[in-house]
DRENPA-3360 file (N, C-alpha, C; in nm, 2 decimals, always signed):
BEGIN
1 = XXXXXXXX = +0.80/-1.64/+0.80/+0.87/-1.68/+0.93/+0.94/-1.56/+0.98 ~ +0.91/-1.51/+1.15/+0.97/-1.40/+1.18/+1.14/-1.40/+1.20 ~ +1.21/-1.53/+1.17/+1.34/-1.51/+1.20/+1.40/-1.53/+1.08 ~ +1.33/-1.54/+0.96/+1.36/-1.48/+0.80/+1.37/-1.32/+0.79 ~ +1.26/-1.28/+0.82/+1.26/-1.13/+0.87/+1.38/-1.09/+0.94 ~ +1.40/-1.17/+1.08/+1.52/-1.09/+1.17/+1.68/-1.19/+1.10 ~ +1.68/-1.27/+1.01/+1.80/-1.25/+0.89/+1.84/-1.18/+0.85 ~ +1.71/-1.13/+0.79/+1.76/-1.07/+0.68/+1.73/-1.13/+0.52;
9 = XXXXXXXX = +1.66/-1.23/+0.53/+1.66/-1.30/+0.40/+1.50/-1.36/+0.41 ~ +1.48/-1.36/+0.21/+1.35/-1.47/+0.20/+1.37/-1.58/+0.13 ~ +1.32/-1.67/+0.14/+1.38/-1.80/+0.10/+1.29/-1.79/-0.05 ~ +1.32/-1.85/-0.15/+1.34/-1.83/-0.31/+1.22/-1.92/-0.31 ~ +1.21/-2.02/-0.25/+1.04/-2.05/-0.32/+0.96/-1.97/-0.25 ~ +0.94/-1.90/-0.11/+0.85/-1.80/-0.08/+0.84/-1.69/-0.19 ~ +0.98/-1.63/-0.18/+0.98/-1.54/-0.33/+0.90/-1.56/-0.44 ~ +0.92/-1.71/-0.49/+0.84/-1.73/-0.64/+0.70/-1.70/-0.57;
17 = XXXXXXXX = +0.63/-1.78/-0.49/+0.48/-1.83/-0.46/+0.47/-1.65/-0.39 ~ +0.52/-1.59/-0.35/+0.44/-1.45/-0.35/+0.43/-1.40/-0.51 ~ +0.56/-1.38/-0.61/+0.53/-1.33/-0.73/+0.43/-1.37/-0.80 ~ +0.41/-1.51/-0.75/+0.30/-1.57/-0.86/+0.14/-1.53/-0.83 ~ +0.13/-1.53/-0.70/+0.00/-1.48/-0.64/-0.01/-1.33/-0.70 ~ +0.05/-1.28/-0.67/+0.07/-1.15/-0.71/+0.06/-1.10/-0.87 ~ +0.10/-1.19/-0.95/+0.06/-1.14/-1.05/-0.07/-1.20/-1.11 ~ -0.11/-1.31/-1.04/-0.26/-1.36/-1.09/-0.35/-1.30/-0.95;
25 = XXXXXXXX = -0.33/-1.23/-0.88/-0.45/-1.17/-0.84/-0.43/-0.98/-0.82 ~ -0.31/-0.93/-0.84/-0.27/-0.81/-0.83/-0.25/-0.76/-0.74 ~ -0.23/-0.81/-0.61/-0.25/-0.76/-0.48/-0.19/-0.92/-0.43 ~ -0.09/-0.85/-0.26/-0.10/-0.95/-0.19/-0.05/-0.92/-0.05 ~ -0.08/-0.95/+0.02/-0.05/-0.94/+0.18/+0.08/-1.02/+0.22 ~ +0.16/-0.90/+0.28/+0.28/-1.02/+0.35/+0.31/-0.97/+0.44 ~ +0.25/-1.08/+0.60/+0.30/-1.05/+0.74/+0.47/-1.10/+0.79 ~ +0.44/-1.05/+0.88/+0.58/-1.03/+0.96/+0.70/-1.01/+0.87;
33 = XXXXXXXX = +0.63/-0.87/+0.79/+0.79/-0.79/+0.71/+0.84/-0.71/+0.75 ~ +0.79/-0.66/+0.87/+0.88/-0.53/+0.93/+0.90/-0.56/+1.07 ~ +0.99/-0.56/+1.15/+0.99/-0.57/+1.24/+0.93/-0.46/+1.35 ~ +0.85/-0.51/+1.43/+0.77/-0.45/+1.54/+0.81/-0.30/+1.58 ~ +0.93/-0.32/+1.61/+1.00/-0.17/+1.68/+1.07/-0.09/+1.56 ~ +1.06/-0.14/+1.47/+1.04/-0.02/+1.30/+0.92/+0.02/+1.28 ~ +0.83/-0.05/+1.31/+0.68/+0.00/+1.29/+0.65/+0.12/+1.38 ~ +0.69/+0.06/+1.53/+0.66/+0.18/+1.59/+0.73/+0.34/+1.62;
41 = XXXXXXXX = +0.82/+0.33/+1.53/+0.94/+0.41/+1.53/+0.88/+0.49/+1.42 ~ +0.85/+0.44/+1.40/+0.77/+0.52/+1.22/+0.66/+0.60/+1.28 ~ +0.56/+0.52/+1.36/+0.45/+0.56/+1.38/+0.46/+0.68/+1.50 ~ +0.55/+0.66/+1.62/+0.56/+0.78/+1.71/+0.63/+0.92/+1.60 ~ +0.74/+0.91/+1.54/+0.77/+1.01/+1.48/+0.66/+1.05/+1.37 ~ +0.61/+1.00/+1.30/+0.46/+1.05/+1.17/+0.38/+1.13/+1.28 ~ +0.34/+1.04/+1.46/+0.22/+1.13/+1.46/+0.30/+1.27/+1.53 ~ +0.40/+1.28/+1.57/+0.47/+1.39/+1.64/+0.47/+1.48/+1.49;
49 = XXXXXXXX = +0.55/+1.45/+1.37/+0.53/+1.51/+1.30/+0.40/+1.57/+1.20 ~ +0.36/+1.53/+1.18/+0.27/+1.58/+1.07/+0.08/+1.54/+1.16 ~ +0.13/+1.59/+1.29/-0.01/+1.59/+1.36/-0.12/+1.72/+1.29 ~ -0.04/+1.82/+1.21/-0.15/+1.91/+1.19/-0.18/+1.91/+1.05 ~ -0.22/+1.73/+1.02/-0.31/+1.74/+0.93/-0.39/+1.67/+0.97 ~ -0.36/+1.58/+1.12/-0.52/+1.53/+1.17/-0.67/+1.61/+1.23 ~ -0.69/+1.71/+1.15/-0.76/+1.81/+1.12/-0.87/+1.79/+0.96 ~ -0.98/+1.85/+0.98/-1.06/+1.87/+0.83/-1.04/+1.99/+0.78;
57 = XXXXXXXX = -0.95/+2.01/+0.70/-0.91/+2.18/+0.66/-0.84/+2.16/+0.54 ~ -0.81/+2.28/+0.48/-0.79/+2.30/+0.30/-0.62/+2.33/+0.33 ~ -0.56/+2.23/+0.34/-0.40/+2.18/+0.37/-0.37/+2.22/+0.23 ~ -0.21/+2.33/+0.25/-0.23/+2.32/+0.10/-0.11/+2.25/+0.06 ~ -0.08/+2.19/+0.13/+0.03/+2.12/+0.06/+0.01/+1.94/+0.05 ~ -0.13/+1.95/+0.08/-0.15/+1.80/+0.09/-0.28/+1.76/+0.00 ~ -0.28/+1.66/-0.07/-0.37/+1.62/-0.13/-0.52/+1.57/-0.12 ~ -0.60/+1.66/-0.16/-0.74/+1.55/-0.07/-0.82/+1.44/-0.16;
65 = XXXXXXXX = -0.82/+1.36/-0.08/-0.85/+1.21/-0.17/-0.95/+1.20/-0.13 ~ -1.07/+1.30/-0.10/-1.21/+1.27/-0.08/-1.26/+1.30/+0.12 ~ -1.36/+1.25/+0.13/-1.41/+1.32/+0.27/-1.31/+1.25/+0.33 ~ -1.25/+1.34/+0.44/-1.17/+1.31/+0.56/-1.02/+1.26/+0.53 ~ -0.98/+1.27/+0.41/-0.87/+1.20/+0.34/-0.77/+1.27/+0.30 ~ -0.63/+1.23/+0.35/-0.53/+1.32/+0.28/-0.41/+1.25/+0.27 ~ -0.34/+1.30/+0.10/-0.25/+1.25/+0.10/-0.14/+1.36/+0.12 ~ -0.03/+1.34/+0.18/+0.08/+1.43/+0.16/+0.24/+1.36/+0.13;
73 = XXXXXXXX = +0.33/+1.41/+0.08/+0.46/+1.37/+0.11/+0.52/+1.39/+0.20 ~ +0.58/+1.21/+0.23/+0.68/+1.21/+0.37/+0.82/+1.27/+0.37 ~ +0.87/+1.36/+0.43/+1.04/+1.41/+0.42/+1.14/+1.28/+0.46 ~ +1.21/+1.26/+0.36/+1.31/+1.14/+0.38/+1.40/+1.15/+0.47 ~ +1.36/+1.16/+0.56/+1.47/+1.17/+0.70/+1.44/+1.03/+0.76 ~ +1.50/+1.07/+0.91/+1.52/+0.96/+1.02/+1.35/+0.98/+1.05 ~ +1.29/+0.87/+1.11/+1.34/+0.73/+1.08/+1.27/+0.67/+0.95 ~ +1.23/+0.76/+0.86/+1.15/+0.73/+0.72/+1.26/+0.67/+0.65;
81 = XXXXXXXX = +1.37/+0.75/+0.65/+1.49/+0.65/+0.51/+1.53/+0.54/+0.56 ~ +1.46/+0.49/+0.69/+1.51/+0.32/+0.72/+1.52/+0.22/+0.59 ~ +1.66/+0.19/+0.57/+1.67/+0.10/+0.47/+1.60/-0.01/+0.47 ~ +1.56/-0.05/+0.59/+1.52/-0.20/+0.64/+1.34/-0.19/+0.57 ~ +1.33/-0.06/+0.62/+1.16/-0.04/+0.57/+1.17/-0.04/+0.40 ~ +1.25/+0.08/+0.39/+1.21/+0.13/+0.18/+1.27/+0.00/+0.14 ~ +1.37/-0.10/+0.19/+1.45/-0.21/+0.07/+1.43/-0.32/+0.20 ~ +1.27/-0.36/+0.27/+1.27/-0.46/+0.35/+1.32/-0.62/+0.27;
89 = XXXXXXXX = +1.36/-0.68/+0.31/+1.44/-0.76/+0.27/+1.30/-0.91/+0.29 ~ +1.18/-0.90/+0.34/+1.08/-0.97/+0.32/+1.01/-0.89/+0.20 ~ +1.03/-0.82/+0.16/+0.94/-0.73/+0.02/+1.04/-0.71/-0.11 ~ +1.16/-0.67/-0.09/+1.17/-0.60/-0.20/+1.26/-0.74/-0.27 ~ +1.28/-0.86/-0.34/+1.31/-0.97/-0.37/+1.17/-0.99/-0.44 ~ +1.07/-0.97/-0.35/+0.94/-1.04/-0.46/+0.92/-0.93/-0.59 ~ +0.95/-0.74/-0.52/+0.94/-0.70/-0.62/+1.01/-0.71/-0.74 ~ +1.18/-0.77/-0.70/+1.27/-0.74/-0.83/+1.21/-0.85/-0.88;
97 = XXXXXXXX = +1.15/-0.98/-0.87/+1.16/-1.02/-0.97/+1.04/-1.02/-1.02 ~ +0.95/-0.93/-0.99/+0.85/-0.89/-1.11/+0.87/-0.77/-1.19 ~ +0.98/-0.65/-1.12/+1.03/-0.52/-1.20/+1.17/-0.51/-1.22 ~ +1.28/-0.58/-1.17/+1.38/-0.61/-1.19/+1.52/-0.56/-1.09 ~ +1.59/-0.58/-1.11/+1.69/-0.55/-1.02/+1.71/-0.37/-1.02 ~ +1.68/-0.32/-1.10/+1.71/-0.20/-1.16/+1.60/-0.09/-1.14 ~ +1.50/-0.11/-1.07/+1.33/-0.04/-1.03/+1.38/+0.03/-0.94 ~ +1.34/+0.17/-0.94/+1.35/+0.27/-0.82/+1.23/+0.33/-0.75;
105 = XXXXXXXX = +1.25/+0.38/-0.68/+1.14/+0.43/-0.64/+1.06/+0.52/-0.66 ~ +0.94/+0.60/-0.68/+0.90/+0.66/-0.75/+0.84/+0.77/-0.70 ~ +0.81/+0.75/-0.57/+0.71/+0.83/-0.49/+0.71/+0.76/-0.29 ~ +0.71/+0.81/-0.26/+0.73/+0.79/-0.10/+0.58/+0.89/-0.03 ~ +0.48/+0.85/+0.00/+0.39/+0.96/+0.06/+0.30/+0.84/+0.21 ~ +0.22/+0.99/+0.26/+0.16/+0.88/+0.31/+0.00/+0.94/+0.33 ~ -0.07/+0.87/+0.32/-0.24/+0.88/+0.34/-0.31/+0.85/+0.48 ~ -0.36/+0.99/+0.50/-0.47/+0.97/+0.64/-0.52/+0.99/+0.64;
113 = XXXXXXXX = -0.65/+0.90/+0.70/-0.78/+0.91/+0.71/-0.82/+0.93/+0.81 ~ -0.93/+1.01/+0.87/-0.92/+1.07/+0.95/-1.04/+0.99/+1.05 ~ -1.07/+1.02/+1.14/-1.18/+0.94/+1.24/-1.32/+1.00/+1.15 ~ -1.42/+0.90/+1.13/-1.54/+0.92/+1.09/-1.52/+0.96/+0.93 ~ -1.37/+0.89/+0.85/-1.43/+0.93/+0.69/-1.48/+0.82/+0.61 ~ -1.55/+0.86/+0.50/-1.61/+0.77/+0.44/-1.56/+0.68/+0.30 ~ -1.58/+0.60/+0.29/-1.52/+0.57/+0.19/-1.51/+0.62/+0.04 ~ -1.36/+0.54/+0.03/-1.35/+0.63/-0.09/-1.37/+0.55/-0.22;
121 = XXXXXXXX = -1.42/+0.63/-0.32/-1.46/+0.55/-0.48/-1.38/+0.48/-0.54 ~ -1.44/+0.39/-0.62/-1.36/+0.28/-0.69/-1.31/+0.35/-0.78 ~ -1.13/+0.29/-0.76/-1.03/+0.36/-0.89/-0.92/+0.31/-0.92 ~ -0.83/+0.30/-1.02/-0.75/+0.25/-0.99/-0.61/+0.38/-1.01 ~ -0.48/+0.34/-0.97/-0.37/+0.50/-0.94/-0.30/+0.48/-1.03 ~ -0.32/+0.40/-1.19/-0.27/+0.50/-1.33/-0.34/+0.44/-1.44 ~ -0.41/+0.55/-1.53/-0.45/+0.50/-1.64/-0.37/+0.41/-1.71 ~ -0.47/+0.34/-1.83/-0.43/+0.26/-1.93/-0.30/+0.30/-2.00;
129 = XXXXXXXX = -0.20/+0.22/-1.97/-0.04/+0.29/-2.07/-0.12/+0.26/-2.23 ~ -0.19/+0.21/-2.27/-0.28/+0.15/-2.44/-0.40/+0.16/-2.43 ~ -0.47/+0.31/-2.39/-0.57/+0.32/-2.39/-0.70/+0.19/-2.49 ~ -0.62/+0.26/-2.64/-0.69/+0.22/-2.78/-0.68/+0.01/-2.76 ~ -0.63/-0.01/-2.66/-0.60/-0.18/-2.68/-0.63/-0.24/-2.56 ~ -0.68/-0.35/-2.53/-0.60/-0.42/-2.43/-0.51/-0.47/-2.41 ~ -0.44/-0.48/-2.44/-0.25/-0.48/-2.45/-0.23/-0.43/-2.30 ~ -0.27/-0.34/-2.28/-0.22/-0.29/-2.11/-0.30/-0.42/-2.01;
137 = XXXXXXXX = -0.37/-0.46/-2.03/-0.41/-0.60/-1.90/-0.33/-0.68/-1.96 ~ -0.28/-0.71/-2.03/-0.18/-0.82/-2.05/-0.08/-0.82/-2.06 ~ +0.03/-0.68/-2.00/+0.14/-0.65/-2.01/+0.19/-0.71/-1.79 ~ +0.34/-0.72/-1.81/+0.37/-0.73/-1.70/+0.36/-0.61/-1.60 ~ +0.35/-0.59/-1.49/+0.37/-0.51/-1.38/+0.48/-0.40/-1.39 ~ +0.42/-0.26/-1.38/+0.49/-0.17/-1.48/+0.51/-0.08/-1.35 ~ +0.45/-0.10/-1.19/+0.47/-0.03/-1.10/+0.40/-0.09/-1.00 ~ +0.44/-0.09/-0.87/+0.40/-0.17/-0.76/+0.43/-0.07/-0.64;
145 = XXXXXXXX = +0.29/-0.07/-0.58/+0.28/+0.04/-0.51/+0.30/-0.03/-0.31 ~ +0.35/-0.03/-0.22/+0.34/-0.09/-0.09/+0.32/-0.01/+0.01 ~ +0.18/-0.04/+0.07/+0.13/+0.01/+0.17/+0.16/-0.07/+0.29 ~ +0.23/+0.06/+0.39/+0.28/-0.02/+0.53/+0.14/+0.09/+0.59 ~ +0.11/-0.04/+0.69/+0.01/+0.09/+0.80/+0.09/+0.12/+0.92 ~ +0.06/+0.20/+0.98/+0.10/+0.26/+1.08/+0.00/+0.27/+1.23 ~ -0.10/+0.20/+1.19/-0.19/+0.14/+1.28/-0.25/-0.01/+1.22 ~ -0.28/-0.07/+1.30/-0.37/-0.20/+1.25/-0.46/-0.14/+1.17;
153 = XXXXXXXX = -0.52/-0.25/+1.02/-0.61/-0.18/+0.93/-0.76/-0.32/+0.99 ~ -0.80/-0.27/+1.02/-0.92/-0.37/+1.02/-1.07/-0.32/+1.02 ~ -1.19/-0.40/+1.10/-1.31/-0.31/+1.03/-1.37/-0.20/+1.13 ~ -1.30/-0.15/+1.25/-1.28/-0.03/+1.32/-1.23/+0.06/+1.19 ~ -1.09/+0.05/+1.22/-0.98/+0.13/+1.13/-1.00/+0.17/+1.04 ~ -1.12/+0.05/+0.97/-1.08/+0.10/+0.79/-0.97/+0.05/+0.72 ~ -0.96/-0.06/+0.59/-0.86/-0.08/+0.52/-0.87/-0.07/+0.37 ~ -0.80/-0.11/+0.28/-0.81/-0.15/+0.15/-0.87/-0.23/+0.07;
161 = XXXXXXXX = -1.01/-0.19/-0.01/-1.05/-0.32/-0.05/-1.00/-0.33/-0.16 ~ -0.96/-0.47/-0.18/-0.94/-0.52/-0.36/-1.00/-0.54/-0.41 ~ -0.99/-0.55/-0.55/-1.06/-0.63/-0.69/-0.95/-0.71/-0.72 ~ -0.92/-0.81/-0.62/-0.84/-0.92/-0.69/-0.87/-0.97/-0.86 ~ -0.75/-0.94/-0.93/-0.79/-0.93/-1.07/-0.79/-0.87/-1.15 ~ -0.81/-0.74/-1.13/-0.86/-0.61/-1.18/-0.74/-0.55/-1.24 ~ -0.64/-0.59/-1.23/-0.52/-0.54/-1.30/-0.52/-0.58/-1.46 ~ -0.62/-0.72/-1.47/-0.62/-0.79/-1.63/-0.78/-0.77/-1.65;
169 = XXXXXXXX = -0.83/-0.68/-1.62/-0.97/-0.57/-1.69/-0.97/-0.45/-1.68 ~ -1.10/-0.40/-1.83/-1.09/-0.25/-1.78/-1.14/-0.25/-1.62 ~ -1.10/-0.14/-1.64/-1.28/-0.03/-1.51/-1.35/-0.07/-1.49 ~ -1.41/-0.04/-1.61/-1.60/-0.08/-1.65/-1.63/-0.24/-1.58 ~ -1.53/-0.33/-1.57/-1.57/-0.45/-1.56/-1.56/-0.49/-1.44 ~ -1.48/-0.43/-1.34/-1.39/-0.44/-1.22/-1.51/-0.48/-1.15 ~ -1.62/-0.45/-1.09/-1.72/-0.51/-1.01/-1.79/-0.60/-1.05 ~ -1.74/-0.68/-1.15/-1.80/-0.81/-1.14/-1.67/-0.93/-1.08;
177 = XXXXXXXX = -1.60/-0.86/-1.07/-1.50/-1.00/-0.98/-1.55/-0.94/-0.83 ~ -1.45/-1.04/-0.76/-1.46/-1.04/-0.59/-1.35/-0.95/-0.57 ~ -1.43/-0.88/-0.41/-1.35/-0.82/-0.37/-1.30/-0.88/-0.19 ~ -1.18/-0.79/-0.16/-1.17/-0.85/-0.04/-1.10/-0.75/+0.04 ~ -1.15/-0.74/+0.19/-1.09/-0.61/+0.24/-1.00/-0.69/+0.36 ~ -0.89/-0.66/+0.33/-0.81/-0.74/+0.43/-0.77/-0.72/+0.53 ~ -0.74/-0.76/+0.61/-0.69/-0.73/+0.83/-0.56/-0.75/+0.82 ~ -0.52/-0.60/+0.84/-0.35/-0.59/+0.83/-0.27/-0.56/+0.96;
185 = XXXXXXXX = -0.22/-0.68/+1.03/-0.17/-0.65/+1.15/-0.02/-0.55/+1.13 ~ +0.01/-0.46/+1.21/+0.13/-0.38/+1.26/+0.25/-0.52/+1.21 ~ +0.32/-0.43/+1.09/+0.44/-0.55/+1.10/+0.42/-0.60/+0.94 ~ +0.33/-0.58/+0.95/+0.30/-0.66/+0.76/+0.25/-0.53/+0.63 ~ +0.20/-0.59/+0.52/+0.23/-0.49/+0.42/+0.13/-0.49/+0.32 ~ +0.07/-0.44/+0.23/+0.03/-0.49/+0.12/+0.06/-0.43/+0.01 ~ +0.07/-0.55/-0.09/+0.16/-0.47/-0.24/+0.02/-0.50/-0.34 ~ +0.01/-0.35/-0.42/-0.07/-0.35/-0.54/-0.02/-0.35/-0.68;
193 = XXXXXXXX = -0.03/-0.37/-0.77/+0.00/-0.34/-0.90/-0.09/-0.21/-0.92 ~ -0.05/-0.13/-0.97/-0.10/+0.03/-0.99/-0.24/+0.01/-1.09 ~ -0.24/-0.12/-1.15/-0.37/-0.14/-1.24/-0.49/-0.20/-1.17 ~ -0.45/-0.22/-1.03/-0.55/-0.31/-0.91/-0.66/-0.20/-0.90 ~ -0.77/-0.21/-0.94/-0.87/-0.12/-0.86/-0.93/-0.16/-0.74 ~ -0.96/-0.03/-0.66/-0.96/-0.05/-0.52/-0.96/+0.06/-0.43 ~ -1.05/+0.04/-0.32/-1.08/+0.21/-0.25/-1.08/+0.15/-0.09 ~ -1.05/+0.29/-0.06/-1.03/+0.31/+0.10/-1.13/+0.29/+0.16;
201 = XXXXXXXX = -1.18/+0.22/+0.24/-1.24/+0.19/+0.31/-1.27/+0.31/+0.48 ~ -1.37/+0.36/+0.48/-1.41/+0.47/+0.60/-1.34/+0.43/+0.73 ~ -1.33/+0.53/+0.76/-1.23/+0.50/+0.96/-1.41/+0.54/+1.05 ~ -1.41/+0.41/+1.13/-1.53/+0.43/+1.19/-1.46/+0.42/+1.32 ~ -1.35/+0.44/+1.37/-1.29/+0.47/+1.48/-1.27/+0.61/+1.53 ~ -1.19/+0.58/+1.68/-1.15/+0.77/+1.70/-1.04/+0.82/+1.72 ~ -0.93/+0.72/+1.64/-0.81/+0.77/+1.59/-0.77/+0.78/+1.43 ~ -0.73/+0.85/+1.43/-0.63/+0.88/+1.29/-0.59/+0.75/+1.25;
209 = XXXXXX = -0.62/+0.73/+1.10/-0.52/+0.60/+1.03/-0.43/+0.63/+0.96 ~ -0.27/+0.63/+0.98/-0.20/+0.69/+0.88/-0.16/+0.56/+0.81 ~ -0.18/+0.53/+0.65/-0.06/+0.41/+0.64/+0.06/+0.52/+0.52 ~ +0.17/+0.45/+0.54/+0.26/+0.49/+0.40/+0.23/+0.41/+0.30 ~ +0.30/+0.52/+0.14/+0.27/+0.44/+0.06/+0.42/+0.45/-0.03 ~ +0.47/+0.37/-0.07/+0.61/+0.34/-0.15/+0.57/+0.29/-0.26;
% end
């Protein structure tokens, strides 16, 4: 509800029924968590700043995550350290109570894809903490990664596909469950468990896709 958002508050059984989805499929989508004119405040300052990596070139301060793809770190200034964004008050309640009151943040970056890249390979963003066991798919949520886009993600754009699941199997098994690529309107979010496998999906459009990642 957008006027939970412009509260300030999420109501406690929304809270539970996101955690719960969330830990039985590893992934979950939640609209109207940011308000509209934070979205776009984000998005005019990213492309003013860091326009010169909408380019195909050997950036050396940025990451390349495959054809047309780059990750870099965002500088925590205005308007990135918006409290309302990093400690959204529609998001970060579901996280404490899967990581606790006490979870900080780990990494702030953000990934662009560029017009015409192609998709990226199935992976997931941290190995097994128990290699030797499966003990690691049946442990709780040890990091939770949230992607804001900074443009709508859909099947122009390019978005994220999941292996809902895939946080409680190896690798090796991940493409025998379902996957799902989801339409992420300006304003909403998607949160992964770092054991979710799952790849970027190509920008068949002819703008730049930047989303952040927290």
């Amino acid at each position: 509800d957008p006027s939970d958002r412009a509260a300030g508050r999420v109501r406690p059984e929304m809270t539970a029924l996101g955690a719960r989805l969330f830990e039985t499929y590893g992934t979950l989508q939640i609209d109207n968590a940011f308000a509209p004119e934070a979205i776009a405040r984000l998005h005019d300052a990213f492309m003013a700043r860091y326009s010169s990596y909408f380019r195909e070139a050997d950036h050396p301060d940025a990451l390349y995550l495959g054809d047309r793809r780059y990750m870099l770190t965002v500088d925590l200034d205005e308007p990135f350290n918006d409290p309302t964004v990093m400690g959204a008050p529609m998001v970060l309640p579901i996280i404490h109570s899967m990581l606790g009151d006490d979870c900080v943040i780990g990494a702030y970056t953000a990934v662009i894809s560029l017009p015409g890249s192609k998709d990226q390979r199935l992976h997931k963003d941290h190995p097994a903490l128990f290699p030797s066991t499966r003990w690691h798919h049946t442990l709780p949520s040890f990091a939770i990664q949230i992607i804001i886009p900074l443009v709508p993600l859909n099947e122009r754009t390019g978005t994220t596909r999941f292996y809902k699941g895939s946080h409680r199997v190896p690798t090796d098994d991940v493409k025998a469950l379902g996957s799902q690529d989801p339409v992420v309107p300006l304003g909403s979010c998607l949160l992964n468990d770092y054991r979710c496998a799952h790849m970027g999906l190509g920008n068949q459009s002819d703008e730049v896709r930047p989303i952040l990642t927290i």
